[in-house]
Backbone as a ProteinNet text record, in pm:
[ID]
protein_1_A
[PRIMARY]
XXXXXXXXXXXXXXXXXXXXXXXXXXXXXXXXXXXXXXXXXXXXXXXXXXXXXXXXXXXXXXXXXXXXXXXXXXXXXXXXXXXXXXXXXXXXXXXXXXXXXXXXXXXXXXXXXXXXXXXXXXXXXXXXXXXXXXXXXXXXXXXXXXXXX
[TERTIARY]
14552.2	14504.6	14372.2	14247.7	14133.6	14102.3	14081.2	14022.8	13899.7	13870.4	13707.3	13622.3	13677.8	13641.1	13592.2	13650.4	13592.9	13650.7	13575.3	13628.7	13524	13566	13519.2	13526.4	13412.5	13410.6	13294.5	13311.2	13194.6	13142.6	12979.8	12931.9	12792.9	12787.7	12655.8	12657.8	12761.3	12725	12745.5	12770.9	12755	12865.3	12879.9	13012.1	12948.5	13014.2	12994.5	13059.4	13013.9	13137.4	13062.4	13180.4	13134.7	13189.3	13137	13196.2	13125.4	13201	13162.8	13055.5	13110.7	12982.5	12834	12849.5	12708.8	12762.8	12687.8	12729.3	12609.4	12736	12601.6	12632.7	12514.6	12566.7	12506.7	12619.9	12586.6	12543	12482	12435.4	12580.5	12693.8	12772.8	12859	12997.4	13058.7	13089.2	12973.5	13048.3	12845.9	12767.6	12652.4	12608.6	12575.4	12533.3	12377.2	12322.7	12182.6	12086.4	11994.5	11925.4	11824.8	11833.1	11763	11891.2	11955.8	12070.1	12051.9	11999.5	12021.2	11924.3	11838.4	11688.5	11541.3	11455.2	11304.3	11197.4	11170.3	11118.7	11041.4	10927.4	10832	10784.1	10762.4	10725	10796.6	10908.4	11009.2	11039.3	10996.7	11002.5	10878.7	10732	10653.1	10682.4	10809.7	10803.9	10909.7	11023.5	11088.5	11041.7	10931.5	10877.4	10798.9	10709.2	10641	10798.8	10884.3	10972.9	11050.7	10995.7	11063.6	11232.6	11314.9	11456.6	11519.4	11618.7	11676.2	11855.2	11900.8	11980.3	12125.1	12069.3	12150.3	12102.9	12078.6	11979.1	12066.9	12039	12116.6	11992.2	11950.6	11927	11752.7	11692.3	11528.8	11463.8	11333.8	11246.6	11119.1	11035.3	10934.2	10788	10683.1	10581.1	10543.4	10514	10429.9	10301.6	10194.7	10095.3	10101.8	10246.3	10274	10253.1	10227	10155	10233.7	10310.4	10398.3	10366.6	10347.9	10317.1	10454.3	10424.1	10535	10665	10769.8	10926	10908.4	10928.3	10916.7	11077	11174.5	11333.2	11288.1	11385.3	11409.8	11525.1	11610.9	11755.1	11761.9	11851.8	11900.1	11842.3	11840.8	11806.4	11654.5	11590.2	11408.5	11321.4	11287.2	11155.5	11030.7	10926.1	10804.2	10717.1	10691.5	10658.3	10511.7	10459.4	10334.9	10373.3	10223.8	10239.5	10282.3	10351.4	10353.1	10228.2	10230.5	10129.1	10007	9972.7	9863	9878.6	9805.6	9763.8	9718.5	9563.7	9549.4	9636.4	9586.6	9653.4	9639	9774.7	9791.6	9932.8	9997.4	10074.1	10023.2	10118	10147.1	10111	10064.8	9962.5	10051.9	10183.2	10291.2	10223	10248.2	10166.4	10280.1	10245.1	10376.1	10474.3	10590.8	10678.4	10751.7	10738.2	10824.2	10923.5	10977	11135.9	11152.5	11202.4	11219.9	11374.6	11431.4	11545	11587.2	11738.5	11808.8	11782.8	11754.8	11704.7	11605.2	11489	11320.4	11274.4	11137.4	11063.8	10940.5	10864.5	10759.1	10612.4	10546.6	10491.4	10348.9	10261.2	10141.3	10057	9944.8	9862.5	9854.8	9851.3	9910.2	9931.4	9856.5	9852.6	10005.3	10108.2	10208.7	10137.1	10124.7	10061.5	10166.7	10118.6	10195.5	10291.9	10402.8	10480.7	10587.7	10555.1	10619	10784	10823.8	10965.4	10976.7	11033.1	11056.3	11180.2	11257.8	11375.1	11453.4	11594	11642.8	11602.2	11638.2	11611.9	11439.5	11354.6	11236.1	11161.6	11090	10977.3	10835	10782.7	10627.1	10514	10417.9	10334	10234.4	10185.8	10071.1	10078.4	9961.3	9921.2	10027.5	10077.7	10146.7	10063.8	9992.4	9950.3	10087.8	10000.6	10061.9	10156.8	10313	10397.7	10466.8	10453.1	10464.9	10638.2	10705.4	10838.4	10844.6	10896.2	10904.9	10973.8	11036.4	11114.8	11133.6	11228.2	11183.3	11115.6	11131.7	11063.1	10988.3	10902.8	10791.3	10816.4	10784.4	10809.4	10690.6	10766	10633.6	10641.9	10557.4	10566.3	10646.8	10787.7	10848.7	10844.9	10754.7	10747	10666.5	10569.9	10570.4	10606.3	10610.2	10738.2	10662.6	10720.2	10667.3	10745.9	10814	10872.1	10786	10640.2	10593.8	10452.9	10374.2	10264.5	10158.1	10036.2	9934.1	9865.3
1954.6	2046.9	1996.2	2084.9	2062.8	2081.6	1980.3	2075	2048.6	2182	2207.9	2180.3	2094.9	2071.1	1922.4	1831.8	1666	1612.3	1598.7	1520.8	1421.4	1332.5	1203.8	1164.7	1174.9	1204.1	1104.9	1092.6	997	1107.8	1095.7	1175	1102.3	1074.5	987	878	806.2	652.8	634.3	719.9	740.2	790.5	705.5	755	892.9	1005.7	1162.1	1167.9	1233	1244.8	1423.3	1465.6	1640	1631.7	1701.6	1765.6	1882.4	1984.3	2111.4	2191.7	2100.5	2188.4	2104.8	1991.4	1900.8	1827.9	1787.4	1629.4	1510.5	1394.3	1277.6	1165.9	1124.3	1019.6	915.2	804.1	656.3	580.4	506.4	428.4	316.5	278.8	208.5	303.7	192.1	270.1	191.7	97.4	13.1	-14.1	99.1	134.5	8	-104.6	-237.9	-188.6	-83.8	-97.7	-101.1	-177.1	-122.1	3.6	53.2	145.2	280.9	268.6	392.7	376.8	273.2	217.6	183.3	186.6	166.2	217.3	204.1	274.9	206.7	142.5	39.4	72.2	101.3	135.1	18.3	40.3	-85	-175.2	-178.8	-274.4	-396.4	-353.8	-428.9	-526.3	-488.8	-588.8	-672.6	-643.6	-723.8	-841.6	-804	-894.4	-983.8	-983.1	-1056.5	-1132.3	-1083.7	-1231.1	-1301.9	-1277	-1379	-1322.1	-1186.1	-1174.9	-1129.1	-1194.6	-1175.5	-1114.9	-984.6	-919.3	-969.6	-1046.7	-1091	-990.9	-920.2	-825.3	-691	-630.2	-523	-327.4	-337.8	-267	-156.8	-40.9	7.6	-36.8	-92.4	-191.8	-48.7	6.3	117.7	-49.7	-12.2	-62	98.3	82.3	174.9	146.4	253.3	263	157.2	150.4	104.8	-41.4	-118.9	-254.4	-308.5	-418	-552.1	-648.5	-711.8	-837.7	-948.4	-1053.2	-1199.2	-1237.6	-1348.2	-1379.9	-1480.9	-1478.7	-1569.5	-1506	-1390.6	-1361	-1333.8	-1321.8	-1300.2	-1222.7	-1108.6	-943.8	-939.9	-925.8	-903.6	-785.7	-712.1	-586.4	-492.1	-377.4	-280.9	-332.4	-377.7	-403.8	-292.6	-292.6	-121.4	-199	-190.3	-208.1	-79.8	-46.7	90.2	114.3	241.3	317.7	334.8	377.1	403.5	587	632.2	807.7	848.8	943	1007.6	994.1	849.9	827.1	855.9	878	920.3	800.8	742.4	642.9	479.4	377.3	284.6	266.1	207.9	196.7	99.2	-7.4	-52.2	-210.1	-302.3	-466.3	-521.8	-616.1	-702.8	-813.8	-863.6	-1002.5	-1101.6	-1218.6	-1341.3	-1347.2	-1505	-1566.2	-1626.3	-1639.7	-1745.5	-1715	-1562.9	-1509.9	-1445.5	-1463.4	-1469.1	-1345.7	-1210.7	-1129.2	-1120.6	-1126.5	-1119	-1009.7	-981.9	-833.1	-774.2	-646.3	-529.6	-536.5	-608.8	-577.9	-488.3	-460.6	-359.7	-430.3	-369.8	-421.1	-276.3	-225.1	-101.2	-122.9	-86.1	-47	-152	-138.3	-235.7	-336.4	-423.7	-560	-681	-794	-898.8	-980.5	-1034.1	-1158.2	-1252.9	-1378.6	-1449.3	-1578.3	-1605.4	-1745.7	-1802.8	-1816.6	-1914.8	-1834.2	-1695	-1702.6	-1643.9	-1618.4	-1626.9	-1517.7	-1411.1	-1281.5	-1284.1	-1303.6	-1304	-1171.2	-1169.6	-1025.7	-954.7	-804.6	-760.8	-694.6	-768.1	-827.5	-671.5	-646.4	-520.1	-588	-570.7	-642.6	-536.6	-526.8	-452	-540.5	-662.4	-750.9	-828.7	-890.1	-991.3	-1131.6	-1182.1	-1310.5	-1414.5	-1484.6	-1620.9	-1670.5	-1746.8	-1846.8	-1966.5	-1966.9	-2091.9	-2013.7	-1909.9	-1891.9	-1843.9	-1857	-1804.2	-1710.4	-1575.7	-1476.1	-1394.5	-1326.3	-1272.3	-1194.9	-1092.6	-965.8	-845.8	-801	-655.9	-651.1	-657.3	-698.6	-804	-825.9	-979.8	-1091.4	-1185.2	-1265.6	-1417.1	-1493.9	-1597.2	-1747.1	-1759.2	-1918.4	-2038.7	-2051.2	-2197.4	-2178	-2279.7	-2320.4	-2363.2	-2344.9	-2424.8	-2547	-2631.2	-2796.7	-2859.5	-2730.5	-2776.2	-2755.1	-2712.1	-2638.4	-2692.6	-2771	-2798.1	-2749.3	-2759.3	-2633.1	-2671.9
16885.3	16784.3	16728.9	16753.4	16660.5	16506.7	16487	16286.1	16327	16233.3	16285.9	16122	16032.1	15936.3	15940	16008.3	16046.4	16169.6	16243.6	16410.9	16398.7	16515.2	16565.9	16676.3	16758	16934.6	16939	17102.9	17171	17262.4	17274.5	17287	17375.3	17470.6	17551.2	17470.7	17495.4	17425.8	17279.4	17209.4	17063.2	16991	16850.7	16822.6	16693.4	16733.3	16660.7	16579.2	16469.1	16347.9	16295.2	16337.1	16307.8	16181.7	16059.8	15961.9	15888.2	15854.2	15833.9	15956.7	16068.8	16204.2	16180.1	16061.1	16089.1	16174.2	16283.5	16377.7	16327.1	16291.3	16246.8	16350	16433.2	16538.5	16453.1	16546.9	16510.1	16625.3	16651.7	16791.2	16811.5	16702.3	16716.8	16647.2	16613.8	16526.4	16391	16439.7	16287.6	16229.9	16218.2	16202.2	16225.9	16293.3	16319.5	16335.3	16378	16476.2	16307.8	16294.4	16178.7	16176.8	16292.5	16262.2	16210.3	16243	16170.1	16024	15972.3	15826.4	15755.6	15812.7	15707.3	15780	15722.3	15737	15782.2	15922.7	15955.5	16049.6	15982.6	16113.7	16183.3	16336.1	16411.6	16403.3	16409.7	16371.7	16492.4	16634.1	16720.1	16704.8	16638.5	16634.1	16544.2	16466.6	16328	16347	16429.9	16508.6	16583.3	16696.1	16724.6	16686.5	16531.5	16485.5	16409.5	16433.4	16371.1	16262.3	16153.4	16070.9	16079	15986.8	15978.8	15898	15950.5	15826.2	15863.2	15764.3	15771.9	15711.8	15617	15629.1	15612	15693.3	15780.7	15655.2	15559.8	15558.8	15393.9	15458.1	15328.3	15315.9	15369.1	15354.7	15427.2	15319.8	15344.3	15356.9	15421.6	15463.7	15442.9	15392.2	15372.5	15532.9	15617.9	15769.4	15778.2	15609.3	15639.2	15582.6	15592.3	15500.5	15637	15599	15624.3	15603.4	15706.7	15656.7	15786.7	15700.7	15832.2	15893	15940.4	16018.2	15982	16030.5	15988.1	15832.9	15803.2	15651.5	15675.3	15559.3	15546.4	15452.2	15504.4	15435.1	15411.7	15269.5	15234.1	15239.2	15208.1	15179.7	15064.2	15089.3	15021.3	14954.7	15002	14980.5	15019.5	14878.5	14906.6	14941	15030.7	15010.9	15067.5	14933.6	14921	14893.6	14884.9	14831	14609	14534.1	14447.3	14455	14398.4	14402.8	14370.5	14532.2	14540.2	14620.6	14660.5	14707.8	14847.7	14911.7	15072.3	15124.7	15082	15190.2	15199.4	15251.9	15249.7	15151.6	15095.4	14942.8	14953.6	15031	15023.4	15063.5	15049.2	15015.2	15196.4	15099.9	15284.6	15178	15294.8	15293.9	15373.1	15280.2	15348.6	15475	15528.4	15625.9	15559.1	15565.5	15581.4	15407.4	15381.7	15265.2	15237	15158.1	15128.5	15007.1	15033.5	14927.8	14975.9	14847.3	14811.7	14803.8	14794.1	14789.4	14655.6	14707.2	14549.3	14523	14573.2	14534.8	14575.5	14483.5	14510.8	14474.7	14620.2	14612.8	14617.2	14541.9	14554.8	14504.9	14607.2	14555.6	14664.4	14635.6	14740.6	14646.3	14660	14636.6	14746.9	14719.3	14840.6	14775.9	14844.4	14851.9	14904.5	14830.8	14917.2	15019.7	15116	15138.2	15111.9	15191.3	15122.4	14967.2	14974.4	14848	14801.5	14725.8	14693.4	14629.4	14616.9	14550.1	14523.3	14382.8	14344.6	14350.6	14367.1	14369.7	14301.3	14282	14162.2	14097.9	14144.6	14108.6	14139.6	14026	14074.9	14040.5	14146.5	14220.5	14213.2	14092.5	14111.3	14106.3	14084.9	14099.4	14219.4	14243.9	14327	14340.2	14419.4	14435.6	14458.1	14395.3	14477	14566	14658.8	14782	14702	14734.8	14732.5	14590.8	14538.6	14375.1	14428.5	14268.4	14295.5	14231.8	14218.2	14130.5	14079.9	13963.7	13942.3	13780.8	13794.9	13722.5	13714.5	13615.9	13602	13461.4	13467.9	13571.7	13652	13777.3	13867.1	13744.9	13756.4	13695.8	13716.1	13729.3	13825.4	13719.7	13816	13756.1	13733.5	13908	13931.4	14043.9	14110.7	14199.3	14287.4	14470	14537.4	14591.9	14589.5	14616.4	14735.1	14778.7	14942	15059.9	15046.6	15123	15123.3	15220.5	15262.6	15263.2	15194.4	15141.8	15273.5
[MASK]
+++++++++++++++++++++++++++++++++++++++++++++++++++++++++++++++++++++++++++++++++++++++++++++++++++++++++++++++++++++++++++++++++++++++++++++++++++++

């Protein structure tokens, strides 16, 4: 017997989930792929300089962001445009940075080097290189002194 109100079929590789006559595919069934789950343009070049999303789940990336390399991306991280603007208008990420789960990072704005973005944290200024940061406004804690200028 069919109900034609919610099914769950495989369909070329893909697990289908019909409801109300919408079909929403998943590339798995336990949504693992990050692209089912977040907004990542160029995402294969971004893997290859090294960057890591460790838990891949919910992270919008702006098309015209700029991130260096071995940077760690937590969960649900905006790095976004200001509303409204058209041209490039989003964040140039140094190398070797660490934004934590729940940031937002918006507007053109340099991260520099080395730096640390605490959860939580909304980033509308400039980061100097090695800085740690956090809040809303983000605003700078400490310096990191693990890290070789």
């Amino acid at each position: 017997m069919s109900n034609k109100i919610f099914k769950i079929m495989r369909e070329d590789g893909h697990v289908l989930i019909k409801l109300f006559g919408l079909k929403i595919r998943f590339k798995n069934p336990l949504v693992s792929q990050i692209g089912d789950c977040c907004c990542i343009p160029d995402l294969q070049r971004l893997l290859d300089n090294g960057v890591i999303f460790p838990h891949p789940v919910g992270i919008v990336i702006a098309k015209d962001a700029v991130i260096g390399k071995n940077c760690i991306i937590y969960q649900n991280v905006t790095i976004g445009k200001k509303a409204g603007l058209t041209k490039q208008e989003s964040a140039v990420i140094g190398d070797n940075v660490r934004i934590y789960a729940n940031a937002c990072i918006i507007g053109n704005l340099n991260i520099g080097n080395n730096a640390m973005i605490g959860a939580g944290s909304v980033v509308t200024k400039d980061i100097p290189d090695n800085a740690i940061v956090a809040g809303n406004p983000a605003k700078i804690l400490k310096y990191r002194k693990d890290v070789n200028d």
